[in-house]
N, C-alpha and C positions, 0 to 999 in steps of 0.2 A: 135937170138931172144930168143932162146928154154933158154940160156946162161945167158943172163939180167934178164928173168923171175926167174930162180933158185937163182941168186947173190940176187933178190929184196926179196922173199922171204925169205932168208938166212937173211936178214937186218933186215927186220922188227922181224922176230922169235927173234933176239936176243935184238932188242927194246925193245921187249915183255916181255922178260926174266929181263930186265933191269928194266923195268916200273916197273914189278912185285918186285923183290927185293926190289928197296925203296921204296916200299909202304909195304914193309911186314918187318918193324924197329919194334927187339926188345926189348921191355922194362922188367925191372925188379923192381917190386913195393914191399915194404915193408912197413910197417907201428907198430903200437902198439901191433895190436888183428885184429885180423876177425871173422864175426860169420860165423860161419858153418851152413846155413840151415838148413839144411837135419837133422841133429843131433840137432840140437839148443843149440850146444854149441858155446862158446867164445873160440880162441885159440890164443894163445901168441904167440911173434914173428912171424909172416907170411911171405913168401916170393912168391909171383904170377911172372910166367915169362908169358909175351903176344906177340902173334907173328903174325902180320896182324890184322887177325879181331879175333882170338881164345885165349882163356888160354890154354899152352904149360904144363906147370908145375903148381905146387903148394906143398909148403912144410914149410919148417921153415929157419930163418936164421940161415945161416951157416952150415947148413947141404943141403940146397939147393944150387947147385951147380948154380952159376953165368955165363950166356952166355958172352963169353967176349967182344961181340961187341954192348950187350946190355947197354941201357939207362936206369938210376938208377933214382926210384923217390921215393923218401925216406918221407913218408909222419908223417915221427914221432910219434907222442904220439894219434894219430886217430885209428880207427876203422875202417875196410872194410866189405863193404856190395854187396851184386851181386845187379846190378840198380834194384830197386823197381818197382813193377808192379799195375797198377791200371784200374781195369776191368771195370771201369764205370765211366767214363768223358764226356764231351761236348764240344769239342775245339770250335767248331765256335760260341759259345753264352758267354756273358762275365757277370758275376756276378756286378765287383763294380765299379763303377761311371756310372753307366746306367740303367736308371729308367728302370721298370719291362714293359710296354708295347712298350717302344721306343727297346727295346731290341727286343721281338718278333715279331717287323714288320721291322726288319732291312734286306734289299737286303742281294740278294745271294753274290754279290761283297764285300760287307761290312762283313759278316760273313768270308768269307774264309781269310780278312786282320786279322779278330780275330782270329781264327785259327794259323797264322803264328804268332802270336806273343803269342797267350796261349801255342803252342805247345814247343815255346823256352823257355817258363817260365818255363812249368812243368820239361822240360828234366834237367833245371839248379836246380831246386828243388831234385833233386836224380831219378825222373822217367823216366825209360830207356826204359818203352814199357806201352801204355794204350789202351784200348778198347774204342771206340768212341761209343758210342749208341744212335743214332740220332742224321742227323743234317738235314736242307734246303737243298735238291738237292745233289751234290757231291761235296761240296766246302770240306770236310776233306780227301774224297778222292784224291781230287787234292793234298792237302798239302802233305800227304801220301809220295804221287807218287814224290812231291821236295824231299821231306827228303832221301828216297833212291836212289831216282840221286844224291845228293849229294850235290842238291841247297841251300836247310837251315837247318838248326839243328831243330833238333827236335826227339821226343821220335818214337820207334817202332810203329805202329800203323794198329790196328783192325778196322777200317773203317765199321758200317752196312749202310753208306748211310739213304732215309726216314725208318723211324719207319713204321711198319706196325702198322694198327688199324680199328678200324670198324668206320666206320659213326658216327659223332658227340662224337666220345671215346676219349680219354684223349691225343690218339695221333693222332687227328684230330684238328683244330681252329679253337673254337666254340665263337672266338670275335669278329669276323666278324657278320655283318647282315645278315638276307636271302638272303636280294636283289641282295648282291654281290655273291651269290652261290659258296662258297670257299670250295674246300675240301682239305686237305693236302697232298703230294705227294703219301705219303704211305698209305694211307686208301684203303682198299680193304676186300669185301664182299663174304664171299662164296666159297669154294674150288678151282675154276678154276682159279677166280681174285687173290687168293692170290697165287697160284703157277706162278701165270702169272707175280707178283707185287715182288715175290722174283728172279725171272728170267732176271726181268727189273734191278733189281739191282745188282747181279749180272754180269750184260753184261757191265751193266758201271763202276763196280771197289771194288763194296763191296766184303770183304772178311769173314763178320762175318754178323749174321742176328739178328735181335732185333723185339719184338712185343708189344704190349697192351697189356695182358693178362685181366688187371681191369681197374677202374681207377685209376685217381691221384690225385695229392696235387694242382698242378701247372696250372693245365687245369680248363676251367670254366663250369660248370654243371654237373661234372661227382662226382659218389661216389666214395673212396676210395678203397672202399668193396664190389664194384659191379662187376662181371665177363660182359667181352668184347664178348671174341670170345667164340666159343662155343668148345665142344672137340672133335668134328669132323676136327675143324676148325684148333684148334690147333695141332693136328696129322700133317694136312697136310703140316702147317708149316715148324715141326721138318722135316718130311719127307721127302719136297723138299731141305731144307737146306742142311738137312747129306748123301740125294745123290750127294750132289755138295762138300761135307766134308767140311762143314763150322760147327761153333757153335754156338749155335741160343740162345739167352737170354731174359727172356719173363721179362719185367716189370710187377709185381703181388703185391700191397698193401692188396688185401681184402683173407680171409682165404680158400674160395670155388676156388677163381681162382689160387691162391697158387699152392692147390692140383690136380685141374683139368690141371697144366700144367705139373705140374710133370710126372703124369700120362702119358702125350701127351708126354713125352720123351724130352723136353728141356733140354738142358744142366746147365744153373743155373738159377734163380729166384732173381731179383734183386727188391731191398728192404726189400721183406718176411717181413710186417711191423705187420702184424695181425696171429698171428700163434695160432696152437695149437698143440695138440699131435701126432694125426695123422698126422696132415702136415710134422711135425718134422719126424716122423718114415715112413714117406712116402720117406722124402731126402735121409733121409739113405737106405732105402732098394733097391732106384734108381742111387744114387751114385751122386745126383743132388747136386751144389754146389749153396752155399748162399750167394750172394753178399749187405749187410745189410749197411746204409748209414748212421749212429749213431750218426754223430757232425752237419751235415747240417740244422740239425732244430733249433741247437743255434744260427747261423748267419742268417735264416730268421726273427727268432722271435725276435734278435736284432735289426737288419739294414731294414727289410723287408718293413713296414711303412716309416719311408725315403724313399725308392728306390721305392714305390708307386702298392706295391704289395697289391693284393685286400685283401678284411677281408674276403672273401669266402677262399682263399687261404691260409690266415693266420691260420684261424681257424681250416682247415683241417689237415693242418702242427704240427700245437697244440697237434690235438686232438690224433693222434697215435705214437706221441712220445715218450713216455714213455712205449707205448706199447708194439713198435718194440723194445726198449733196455732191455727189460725187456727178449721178446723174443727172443733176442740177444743171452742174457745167456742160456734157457736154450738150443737153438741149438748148443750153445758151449758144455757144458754139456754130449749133449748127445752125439756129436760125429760127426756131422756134417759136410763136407768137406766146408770150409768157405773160399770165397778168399775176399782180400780187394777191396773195390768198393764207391768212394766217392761221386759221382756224384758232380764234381769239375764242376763249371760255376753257382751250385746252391749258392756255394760261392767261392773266389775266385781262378782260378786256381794259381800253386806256392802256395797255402797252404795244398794241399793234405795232408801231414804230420799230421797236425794235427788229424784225423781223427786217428791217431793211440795210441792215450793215453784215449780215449774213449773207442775205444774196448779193453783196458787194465781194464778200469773204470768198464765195467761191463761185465766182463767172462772171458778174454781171458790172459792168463800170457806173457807174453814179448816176448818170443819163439813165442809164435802161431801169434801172431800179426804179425810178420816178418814175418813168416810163410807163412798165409795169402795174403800177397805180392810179397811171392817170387815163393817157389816151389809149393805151391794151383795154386795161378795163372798162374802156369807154365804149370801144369798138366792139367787145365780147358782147357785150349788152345794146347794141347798137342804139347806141343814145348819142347822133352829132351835137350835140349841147353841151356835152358833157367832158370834162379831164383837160381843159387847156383854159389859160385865158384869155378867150377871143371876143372879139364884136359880134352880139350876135347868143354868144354862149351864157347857159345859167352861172348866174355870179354866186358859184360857189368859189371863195377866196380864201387863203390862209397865210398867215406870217411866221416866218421860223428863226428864230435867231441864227447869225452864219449863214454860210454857201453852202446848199447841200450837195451840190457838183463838184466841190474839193472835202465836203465833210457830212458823208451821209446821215451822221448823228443828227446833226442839228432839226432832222424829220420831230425829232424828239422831245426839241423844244419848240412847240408851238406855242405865241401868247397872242395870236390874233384870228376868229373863226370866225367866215361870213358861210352863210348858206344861204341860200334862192334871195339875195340882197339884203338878208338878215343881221346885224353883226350880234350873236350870241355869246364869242367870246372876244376881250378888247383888255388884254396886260398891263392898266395904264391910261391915263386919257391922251387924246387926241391933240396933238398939236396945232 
C-alpha cells in the first residue's frame, strides 16, 4: 500500500512537471521599436523573450541571444508597448446604445453581462489592467474572479465593489422618490458605519476602495463643488483602507474637497476638475496622484441629449470643462504624479485611447501620456511588475501601429495584445 501511494505520487509530481512546461512556451517577439517607459525613450530593433507569464529578456536583435525552442512573432514595422493601464473605469455600466436612465436602473444580472463583455473590449483595446471604481453590488468582482480562473478574457482588475457616500451625495440615487426609501449600497454615515461599510466590502472581494469626496456631474441634486464627507470622515476611510493595504481613491470635483482629501491621506483624487494652487502644491507635497478625465465631456456634450441624459447633468458637465483642462496643465506643470484615468462607460468603453491626445492637447508631451498609463499607474497601485517592459516584469505586451512618441494616436491602433504571456489579440499571423 505504503508502495502505490509513493508510485501515485511519483505520477502525479511529474504530471505536474509536465503540465507546467507546456504552459510555460517560450516566445520571442520582435517588432520595429519599443518605448521604454521608464526612460521614454523609443528604441529600435527590440527583441522580448517571454516565458510563462514573465519577460525573460529584453534586448536588441541579434545581439539578443534567441532561445532555441522558442516561438518567433515577428511583428514587423509596429511598435511595442507594456499593456496600458487605466485607473478609472466602470465595466458594469455601458455608455452607447443605452439611454441614460434605462442604464442606471439595470439589474445586478444585467450589469455583470455588461461587464463581460466591456472587460473583453477594453483588454482588446491594448488595456491589460484597469481600476473599477464603482459598480451595483459585486457583479465586477465576479467578473474579476472569471478572468484569473481563466474563464474569460479580460483586463487585470482593481475591483472597489459600492462607492462609499453620504446620504443623498453623488454616490447615493437620488431618482428615486421618497416613498421608495432607496439608498445605495455604499452610503454610509459617520466613522463606525463607514469602517463597517469598508469591511463589507472587503469580505466580499474588493481589492481597492473608492469614495464621494464631493459631488458630481452625473448624480441628481448634488453640486459639483460641494464637499460629502467630512475629514474626520475621510481619515477613517484612508485609515481603514491602508490597514487592509488597499488604495483608496476619493472622487473630488469641487476645490475644498480636493484638498480636504488629500490631507485625509487618499492615495489619488480622481477628476481634480476645480483646482488651485494650494490643492496643486498640496498633491505634491503628499505624493497624491491625479487621475483627471479630459475627453469625456466631448462625448457627453455630443451624444448626451440623444441617449436622454438630463440638462441638470448636461449643464454641470459643461460648466467645469474647460476648467479641469485648464487645471490639467497646470498640475502637469508643476510636477504632479498623474496617472491615466478615463472614466470609460461615461463613453464608450474600447475607446479609452482616445483620452490620450487630449492630455497631449493640453500639457502633457507624449512620453508622459504613456507615462501616465504605464509606470504612474503602476506605482499608484504599487505593483513593481507592472507598466514597463523589463526582465523580470509581467509580460503584459502590446503593438501599435506608428510611433506614439511623435503620434500619440497611434495608442489607438492596437493589433497586437499579450497579457500574463497570453497573446489574446494578434492582427495577422506571425512571421
Amino acid at each position: 500500500m505504503k508502495i502505490g501511494i509513493k508510485q501515485l505520487i511519483s505520477v502525479l509530481l511529474l504530471f505536474h512537471v509536465a503540465i507546467s512546461a507546456a504552459r510555460a512556451e517560450e516566445l520571442y517577439i520582435t517588432a520595429a521599436a519599443m518605448v521604454d517607459t521608464v526612460s521614454g525613450k523609443l528604441l529600435k530593433r527590440p527583441a522580448v523573450v517571454v516565458s510563462d507569464q514573465r519577460i525573460v529578456a529584453v534586448g536588441r536583435q541579434g545581439e539578443l541571444e534567441v532561445p532555441a525552442s522558442a516561438r518567433h512573432i515577428d511583428l514587423g514595422e509596429r511598435t511595442l508597448l507594456p499593456g496600458l493601464m487605466d485607473m478609472h473605469v466602470h465595466l458594469s455600466s455601458a455608455a452607447k446604445g443605452v439611454p441614460f436612465l434605462e442604464g442606471m436602473f439595470q439589474s445586478v444580472p444585467r450589469q455583470t453581462v455588461n461587464a463581460v463583455r466591456n472587460a473583453n473590449t477594453t483588454l482588446m483595446a491594448g488595456f491589460t489592467s484597469v481600476r473599477n471604481l464603482g459598480a451595483s453590488a459585486y457583479s465586477v468582482v465576479a467578473v474579476r474572479d472569471a478572468i484569473e480562473a481563466g474563464e474569460i478574457d479580460g483586463p487585470r482588475i482593481w475591483a472597489s465593489g459600492p462607492s462609499l457616500g453620504v446620504t443623498g451625495g453623488h454616490c447615493d440615487n437620488n431618482f428615486y422618490p421618497p416613498e421608495m426609501d432607496f439608498r445605495s449600497a455604499g452610503v454610509a454615515d459617520g466613522p463606525w458605519a463607514i469602517r463597517e461599510r469598508i469591511r463589507e466590502n472587503i469580505k466580499y472581494g474588493a481589492n481597492t476602495i473608492k469614495f464621494c469626496a464631493t459631488g458630481g456631474v452625473f448624480s441628481r441634486g448634488t453640486q459639483v463643488g460641494a464637499i460629502q464627507y467630512t475629514f474626520e470622515e475621510m481619515q477613517v476611510i484612508a485609515d481603514e483602507a491602508h490597514h487592509r493595504g488597499l488604495v483608496v481613491a476619493a472622487h473630488a470635483h469641487g476645490t475644498e474637497g480636493i484638498k480636504t482629501a488629500i490631507r485625509a491621506g487618499v492615495d489619488s483624487i480622481e477628476h481634480a476638475s476645480i483646482l488651485d494652487d494650494e490643492a496643486i502644491k498640496l498633491a505634491k507635497k503628499h505624493g497624491t496622484y491625479f487621475s483627471m478625465d479630459i475627453y469625456n465631456t466631448e462625448y457627453t456634450q455630443a451624444k448626451g441629449r440623444e441617449q436622454g441624459v438630463p440638462e441638470e447633468n448636461l449643464a454641470k458637465d459643461a460648466a467645469i470643462a474647460q476648467i479641469q483642462r485648464d487645471g490639467f496643465g497646470a498640475a502637469v506643470k508643476a510636477g504632479v504624479k498623474m496617472v491615466f484615468g478615463s472614466d470609460a462607460a461615461i463613453y464608450p468603453h474600447g475607446d479609452n485611447a482616445k483620452q490620450f491626445s487630449r492630455m497631449v492637447r493640453f500639457g502633457m508631451t507624449e512620453a508622459q501620456a504613456l507615462q501616465a498609463a504605464t509606470v504612474n499607474a503602476a506605482g499608484l497601485m504599487k505593483r513593481e511588475d507592472l507598466g514597463a517592459i523589463r526582465e523580470g516584469y509581467l509580460a503584459d505586451i502590446i503593438a501599435v501601429e506608428g510611433n506614439p512618441l511623435e503620434d500619440i494616436t497611434a495608442t489607438e491602433r492596437v493589433v497586437f495584445v499579450m497579457k500574463d504571456g497570453q497573446v489574446v489579440r494578434h492582427d495577422g499571423p506571425a512571421r
